[in-house]
C-alpha positions as CSV (number, residue, x, y, z in Angstrom):
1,X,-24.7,70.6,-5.4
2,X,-22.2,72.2,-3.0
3,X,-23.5,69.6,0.3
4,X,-22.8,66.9,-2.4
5,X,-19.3,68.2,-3.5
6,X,-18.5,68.3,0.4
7,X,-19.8,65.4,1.0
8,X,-17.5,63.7,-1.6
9,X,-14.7,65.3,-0.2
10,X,-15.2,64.1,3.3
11,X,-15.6,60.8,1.8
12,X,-12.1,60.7,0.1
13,X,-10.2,62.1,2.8
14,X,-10.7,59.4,4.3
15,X,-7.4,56.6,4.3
16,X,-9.3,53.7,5.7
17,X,-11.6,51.5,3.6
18,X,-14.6,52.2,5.4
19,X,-15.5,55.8,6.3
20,X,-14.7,56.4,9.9
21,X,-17.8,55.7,12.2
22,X,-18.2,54.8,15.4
23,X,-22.1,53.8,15.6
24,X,-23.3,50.4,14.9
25,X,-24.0,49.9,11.6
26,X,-27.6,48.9,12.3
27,X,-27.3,53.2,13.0
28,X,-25.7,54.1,9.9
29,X,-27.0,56.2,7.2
30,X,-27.8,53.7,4.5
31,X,-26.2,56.6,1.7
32,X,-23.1,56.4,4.4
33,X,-23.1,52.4,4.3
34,X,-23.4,52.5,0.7
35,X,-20.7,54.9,0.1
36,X,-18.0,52.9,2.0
37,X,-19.2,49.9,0.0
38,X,-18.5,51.3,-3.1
39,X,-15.5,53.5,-1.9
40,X,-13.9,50.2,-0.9
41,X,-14.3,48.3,-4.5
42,X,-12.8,51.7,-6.0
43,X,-9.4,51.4,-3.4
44,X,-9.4,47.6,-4.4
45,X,-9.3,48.1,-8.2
46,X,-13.1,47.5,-9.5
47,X,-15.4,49.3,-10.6
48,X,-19.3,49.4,-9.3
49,X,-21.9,50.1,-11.5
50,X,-23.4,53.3,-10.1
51,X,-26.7,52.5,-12.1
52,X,-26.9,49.4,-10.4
53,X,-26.6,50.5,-6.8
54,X,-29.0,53.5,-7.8
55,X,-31.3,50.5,-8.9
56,X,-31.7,48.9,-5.5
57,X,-31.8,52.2,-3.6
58,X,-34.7,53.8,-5.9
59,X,-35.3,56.4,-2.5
60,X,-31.8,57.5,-2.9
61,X,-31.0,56.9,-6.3
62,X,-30.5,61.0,-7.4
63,X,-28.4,61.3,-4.3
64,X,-26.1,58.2,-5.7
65,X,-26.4,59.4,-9.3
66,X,-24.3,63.0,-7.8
67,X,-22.6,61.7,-5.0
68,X,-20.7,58.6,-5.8
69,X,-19.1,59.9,-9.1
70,X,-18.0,62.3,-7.5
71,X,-16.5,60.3,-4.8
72,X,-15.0,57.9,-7.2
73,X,-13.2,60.3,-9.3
74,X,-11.7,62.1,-6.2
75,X,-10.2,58.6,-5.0
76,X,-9.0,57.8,-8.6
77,X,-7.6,60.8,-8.5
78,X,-5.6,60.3,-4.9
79,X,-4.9,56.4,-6.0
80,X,-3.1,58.3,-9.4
81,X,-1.3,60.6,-7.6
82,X,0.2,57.9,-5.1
83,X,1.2,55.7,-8.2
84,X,3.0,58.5,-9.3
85,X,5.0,58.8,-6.7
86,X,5.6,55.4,-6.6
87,X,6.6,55.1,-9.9
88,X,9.0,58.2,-9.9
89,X,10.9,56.2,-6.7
90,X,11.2,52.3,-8.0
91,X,15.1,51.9,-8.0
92,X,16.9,51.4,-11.1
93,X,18.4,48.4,-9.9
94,X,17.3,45.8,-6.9
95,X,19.6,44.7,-4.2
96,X,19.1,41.0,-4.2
97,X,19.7,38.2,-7.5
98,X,17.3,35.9,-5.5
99,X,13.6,35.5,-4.6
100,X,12.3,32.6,-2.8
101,X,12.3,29.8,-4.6
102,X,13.8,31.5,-8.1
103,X,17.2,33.0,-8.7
104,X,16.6,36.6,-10.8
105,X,18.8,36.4,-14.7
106,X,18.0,39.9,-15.8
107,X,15.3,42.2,-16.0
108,X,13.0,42.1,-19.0
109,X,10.9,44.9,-18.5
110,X,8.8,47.9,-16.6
111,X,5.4,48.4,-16.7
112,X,2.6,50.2,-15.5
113,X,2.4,48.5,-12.0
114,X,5.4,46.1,-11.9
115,X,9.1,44.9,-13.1
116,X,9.2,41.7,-14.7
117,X,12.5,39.8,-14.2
118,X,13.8,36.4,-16.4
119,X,14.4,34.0,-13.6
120,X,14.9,30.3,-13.3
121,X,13.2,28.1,-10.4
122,X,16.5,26.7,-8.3
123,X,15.0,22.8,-7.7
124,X,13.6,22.7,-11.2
125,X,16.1,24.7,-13.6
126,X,12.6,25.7,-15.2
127,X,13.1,29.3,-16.8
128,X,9.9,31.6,-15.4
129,X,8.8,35.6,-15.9
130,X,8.8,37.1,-12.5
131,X,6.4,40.1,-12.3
132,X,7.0,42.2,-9.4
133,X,5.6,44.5,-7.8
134,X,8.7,47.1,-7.1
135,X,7.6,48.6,-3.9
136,X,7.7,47.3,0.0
137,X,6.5,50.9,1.6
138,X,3.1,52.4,0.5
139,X,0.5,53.9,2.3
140,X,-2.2,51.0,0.9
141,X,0.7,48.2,0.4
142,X,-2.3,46.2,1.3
143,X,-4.4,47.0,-1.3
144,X,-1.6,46.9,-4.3
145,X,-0.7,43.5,-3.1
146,X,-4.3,42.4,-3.2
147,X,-4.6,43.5,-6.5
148,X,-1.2,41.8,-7.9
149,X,-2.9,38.6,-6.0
150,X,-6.0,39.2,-7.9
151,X,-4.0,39.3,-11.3
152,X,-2.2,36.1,-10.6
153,X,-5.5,34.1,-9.5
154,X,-7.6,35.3,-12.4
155,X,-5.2,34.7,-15.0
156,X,-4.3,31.9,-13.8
157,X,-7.4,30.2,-13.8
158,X,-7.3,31.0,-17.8
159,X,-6.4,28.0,-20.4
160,X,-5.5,28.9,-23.2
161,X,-2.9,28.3,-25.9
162,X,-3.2,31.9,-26.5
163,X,-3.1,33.3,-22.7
164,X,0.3,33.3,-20.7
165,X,0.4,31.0,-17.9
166,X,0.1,31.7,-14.2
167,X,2.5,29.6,-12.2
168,X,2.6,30.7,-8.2
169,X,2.4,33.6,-6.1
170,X,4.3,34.5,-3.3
171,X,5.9,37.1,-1.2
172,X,10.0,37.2,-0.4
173,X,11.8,40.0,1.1
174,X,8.5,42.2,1.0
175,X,8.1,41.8,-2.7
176,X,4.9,40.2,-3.8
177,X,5.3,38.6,-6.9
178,X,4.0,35.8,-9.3
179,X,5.8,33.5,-11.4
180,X,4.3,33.1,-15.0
181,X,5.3,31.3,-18.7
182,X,8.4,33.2,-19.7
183,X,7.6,33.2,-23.6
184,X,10.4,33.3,-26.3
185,X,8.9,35.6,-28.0
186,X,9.1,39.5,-29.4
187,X,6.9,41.9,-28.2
188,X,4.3,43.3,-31.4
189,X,5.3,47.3,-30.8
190,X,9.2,46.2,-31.3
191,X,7.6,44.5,-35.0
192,X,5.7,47.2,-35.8
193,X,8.6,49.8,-35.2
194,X,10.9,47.6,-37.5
195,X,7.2,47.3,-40.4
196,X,8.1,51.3,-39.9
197,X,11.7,51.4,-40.6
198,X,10.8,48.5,-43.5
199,X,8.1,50.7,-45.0
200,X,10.4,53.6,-45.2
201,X,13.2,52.2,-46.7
202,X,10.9,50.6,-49.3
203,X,9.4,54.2,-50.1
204,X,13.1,55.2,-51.0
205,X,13.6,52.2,-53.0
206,X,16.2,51.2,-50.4
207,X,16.8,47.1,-49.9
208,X,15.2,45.8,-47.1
209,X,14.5,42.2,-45.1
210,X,11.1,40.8,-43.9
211,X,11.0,41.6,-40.3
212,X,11.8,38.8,-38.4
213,X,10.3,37.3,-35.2
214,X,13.0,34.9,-33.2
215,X,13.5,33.3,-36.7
216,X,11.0,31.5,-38.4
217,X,8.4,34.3,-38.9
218,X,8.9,36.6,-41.4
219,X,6.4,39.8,-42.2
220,X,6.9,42.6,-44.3
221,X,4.9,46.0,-44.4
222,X,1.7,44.7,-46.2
223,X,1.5,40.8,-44.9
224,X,-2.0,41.3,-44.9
225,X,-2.9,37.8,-43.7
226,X,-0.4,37.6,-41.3
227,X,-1.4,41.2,-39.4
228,X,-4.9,39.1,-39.3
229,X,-3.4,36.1,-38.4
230,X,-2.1,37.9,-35.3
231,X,-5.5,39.5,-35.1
232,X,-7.3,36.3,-34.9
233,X,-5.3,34.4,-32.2
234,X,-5.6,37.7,-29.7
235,X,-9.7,37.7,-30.5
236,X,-9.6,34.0,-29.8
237,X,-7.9,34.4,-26.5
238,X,-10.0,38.0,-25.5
239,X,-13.3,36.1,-26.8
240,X,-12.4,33.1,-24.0
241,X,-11.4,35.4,-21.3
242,X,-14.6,37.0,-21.8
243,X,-17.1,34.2,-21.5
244,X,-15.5,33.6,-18.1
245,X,-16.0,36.9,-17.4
246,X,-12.8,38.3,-17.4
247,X,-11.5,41.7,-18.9
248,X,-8.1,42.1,-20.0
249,X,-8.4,46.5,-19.6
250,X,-4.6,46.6,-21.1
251,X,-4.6,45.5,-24.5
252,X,-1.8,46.9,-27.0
253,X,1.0,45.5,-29.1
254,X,3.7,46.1,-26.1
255,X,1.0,43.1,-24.6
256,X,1.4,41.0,-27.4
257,X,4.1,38.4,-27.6
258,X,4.8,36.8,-30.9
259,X,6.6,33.4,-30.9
260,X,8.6,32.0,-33.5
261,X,6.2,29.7,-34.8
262,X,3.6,32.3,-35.2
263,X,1.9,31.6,-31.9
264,X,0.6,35.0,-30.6
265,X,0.8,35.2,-26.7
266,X,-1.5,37.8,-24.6
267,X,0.0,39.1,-21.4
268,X,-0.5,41.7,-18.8
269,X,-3.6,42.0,-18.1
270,X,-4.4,44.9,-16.3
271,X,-7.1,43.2,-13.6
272,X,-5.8,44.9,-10.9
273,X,-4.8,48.3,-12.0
274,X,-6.6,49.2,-14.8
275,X,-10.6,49.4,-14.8
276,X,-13.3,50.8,-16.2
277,X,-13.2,55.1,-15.5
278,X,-9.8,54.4,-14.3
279,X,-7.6,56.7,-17.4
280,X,-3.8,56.1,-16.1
281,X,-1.4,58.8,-14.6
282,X,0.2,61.2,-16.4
283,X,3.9,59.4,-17.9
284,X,4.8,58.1,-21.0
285,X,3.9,54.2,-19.9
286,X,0.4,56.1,-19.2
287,X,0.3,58.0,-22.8
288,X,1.1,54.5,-24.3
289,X,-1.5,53.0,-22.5
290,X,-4.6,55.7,-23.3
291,X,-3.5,55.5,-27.1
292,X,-5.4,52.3,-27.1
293,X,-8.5,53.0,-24.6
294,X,-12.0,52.7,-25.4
295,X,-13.7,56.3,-25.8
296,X,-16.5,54.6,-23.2
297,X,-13.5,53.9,-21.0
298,X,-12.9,57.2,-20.3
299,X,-16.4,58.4,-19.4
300,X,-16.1,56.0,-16.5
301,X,-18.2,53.1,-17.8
302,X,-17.1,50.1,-20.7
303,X,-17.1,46.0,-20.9
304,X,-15.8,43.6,-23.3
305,X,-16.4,45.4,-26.3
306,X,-13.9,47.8,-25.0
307,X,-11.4,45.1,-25.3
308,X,-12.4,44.7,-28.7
309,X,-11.8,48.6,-29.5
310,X,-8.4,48.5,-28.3
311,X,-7.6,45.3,-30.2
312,X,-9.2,47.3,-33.3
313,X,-6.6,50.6,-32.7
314,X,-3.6,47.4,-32.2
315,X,-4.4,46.2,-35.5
316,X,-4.9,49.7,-37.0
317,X,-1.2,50.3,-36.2
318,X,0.1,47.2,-37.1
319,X,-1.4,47.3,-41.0
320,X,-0.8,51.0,-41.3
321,X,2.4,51.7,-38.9
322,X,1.1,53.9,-37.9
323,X,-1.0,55.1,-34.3
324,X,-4.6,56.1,-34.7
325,X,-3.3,58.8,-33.4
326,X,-0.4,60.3,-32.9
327,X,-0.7,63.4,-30.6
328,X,1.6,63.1,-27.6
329,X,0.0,65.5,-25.1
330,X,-2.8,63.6,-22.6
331,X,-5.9,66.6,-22.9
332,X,-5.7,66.8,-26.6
333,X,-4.9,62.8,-26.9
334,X,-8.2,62.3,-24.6
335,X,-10.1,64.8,-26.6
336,X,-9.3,63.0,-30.1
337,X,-10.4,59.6,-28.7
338,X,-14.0,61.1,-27.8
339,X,-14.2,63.2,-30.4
340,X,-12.5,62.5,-33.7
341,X,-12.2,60.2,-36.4
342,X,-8.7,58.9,-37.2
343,X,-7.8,58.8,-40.8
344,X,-9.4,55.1,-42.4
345,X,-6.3,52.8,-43.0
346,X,-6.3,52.9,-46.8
347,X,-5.2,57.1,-46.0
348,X,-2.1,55.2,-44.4
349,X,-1.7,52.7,-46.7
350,X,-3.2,52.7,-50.0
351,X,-2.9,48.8,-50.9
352,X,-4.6,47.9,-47.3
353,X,-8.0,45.6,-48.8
354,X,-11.1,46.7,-48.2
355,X,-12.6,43.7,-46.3
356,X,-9.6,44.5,-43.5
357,X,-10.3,48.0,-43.4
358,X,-13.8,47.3,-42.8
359,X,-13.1,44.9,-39.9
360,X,-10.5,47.4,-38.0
361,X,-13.1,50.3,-38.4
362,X,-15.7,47.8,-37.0
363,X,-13.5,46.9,-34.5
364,X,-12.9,50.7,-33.3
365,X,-16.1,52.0,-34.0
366,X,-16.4,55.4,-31.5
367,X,-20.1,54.0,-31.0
368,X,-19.8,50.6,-28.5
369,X,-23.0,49.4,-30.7
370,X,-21.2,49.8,-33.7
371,X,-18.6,47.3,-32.9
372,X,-18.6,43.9,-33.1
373,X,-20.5,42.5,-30.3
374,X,-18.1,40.2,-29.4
375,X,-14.8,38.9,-29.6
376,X,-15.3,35.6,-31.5
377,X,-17.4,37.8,-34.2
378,X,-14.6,39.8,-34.7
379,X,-12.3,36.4,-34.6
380,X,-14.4,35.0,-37.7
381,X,-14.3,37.8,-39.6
382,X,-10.6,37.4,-39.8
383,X,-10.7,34.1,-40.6
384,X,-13.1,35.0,-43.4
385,X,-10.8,37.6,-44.3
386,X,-7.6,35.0,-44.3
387,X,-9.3,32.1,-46.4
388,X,-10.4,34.5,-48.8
389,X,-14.1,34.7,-48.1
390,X,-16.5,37.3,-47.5
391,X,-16.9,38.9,-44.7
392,X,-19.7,39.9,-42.0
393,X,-18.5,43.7,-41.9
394,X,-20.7,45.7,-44.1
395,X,-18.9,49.2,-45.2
396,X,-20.2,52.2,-43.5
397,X,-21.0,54.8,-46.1
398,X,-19.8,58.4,-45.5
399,X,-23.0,59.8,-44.5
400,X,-23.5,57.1,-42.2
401,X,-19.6,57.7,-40.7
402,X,-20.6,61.4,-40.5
403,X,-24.4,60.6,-38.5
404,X,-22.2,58.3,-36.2
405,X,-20.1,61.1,-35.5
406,X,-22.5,64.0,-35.0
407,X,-24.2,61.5,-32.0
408,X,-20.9,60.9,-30.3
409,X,-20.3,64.7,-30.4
410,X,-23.9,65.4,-29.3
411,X,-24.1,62.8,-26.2
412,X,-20.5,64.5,-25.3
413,X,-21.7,67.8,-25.3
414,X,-24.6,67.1,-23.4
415,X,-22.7,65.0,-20.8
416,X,-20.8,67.9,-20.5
417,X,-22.9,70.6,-20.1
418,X,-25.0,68.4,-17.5
């Protein structure tokens, strides 16, 4: 185990995208060729399945079943560290109102890998979102622009009414960027902070107002319908992202953009910066963004039923206002997602109805066969739940709750004690 703890080291260490070699590759070691394969996907943002590659090197496969975790957790790890940095030196302001073809109107936002600006195309007068990314100097600039390339071209190849649109991507100044739909809309964590204040005030008997997105739709604390209304449209667009084969890895309300006329709008997807094994850095952007990861997800592996967890914790929040949980420090967060149960809804919120606690607790099941197996199931069920008819969910009695549990514990401990 120490040669292939050395070995995973050497591999890491090195900056280029292949491991440094000399020899022809007809001379190469064909673990060696292997491992700079699947080093380079890791540096670009993807994520190889290790079984797979084990799969078509049987003669090797124990030696790739030790080694290249290993090695992708150690470049993960240096990849974190660098965004770190990164992050800790993006300028509070930028010195320039103007790139290429768009004049800059005022920034709208910060995320995990990029600055989004309002702006307005100069020959056009058509208002855009300008997602940036904020950096010109980085040791693999390359590779981050690559991966905000990626983003653009994927999502952009997406229709639908539910998906934010992908105009152009260019580069001005050093900048990469893309131009996307800029959506009159309010984000679904500002709505569920104001269903918190809401739900306070009416606990003290204190008059309140329907919260209030633009101006035509109104929600209070228990519009049932309407949190599965919202819940719907984002399973419709995940469900059609899905069958092209694409994974949105970022979904949580600060995603979610709800227009005035109801019209629920997914953005950010996190193609290019967040993939399967990949748990953020260490910031408050990155605690936001584990809140709402797939337990799978953080044992390295995960596919579109991990989508339809984190849309299960979203809707969680948003009938109960409150998080699945709430703990604030990244070990103990991690450990509750693998580990423990979060209270069922109805502890939250006593009038939630049974047929939409049963879908959220489908939807989040710890177990990734427990969930629904794919997004349009889950969509259906809401519309079931919204005309009033019975759903597909069947409850999950306690003893069943507590055998799920006990396996999820068990396959952890034994993953662990490997």
């Amino acid at each position: 185990m120490k040669r292939v703890i050395d070995q995973a080291e050497m591999a890491s260490s090195s900056t280029s995208p292949q491991l440094e070699s000399n020899r022809p590759e007809s001379e190469r070691d064909p673990l060696e060729l292997a491992l700079s394969d699947y080093m380079q996907a890791i540096r670009f943002g993807q994520a190889p399945d290790i079984e797979d590659i084990a799969r078509k090197m049987p003669h090797l496969a124990d030696q790739i079943r030790d080694l290249f975790p290993l090695v992708g957790n150690l470049e993960r790890w240096r990849s974190d560290k660098e965004i770190e940095c990164l992050r800790r030196n993006v300028p509070k302001e930028f010195p320039f109102d103007k790139l290429g073809d768009y004049r800059l109107v005022r920034e709208l936002g910060r995320g995990g890998m990029g600055v989004v600006f309002e702006a307005v195309h100069i020959a056009s007068q058509q208002s855009v979102a300008i997602k940036l990314l904020p950096w010109r100097f980085a040791a693999d600039m390359a590779i981050w622009k690559d991966r905000l390339r990626r983003e653009a071209a994927t999502i952009a190849a997406l229709r639908h009414p539910h998906i934010v649109q992908i105009f152009s991507f260019s580069e001005d100044q050093g900048y990469p960027y893309y131009a996307m739909q800029l959506v009159d809309g309010v984000s679904l964590d500002k709505i569920i902070r104001q269903l918190r204040k809401q739900r306070r005030r009416r606990r003290s008997n204190q008059r309140f107002r329907p919260v209030t997105a633009i101006s035509v739709v109104s929600l209070t604390c228990d519009a049932w319908r309407g949190f599965a209304r919202i819940g719907e449209q984002v399973a419709l667009a995940l469900a059609y992202a899905h069958e092209h084969q694409i994974l949105h890895n970022d979904m949580k309300p600060s995603n979610l953009l709800v227009r005035s006329n109801g019209q629920v709008i997914v953005t950010d997807f996190g193609i290019g910066r967040l993939q399967a094994g990949e748990p953020p850095v260490s910031d408050d952007h990155a605690i936001g963004t584990l809140r709402y990861m797939a337990p799978e997800r953080l044992n390295g592996g995960g596919d579109a039923r991990s989508d339809i967890y984190s849309l299960g914790v979203t809707l969680y929040e948003l009938a109960t206002q409150v998080p699945a949980f709430e703990i604030q420090e990244r070990s103990k967060l991690i450990q509750s997602i693998l580990h423990l149960q979060p209270l069922r809804p109805a502890h939250r919120h006593a009038e939630i109805p049974a047929p939409l606690e049963r879908i959220i607790l489908k939807a989040m099941a710890k177990s990734i066969e427990d969930r629904y197996q794919s997004a349009r199931d889950l969509a259906e069920d809401l519309r079931r739940f919204i005309n009033r008819q019975p759903i597909k969910a069947a409850e999950q009695r306690i003893w069943q709750r507590a055998i799920a549990w006990c396996h999820g514990w068990t396959r952890n401990w034994r993953r662990d004690n490997k």
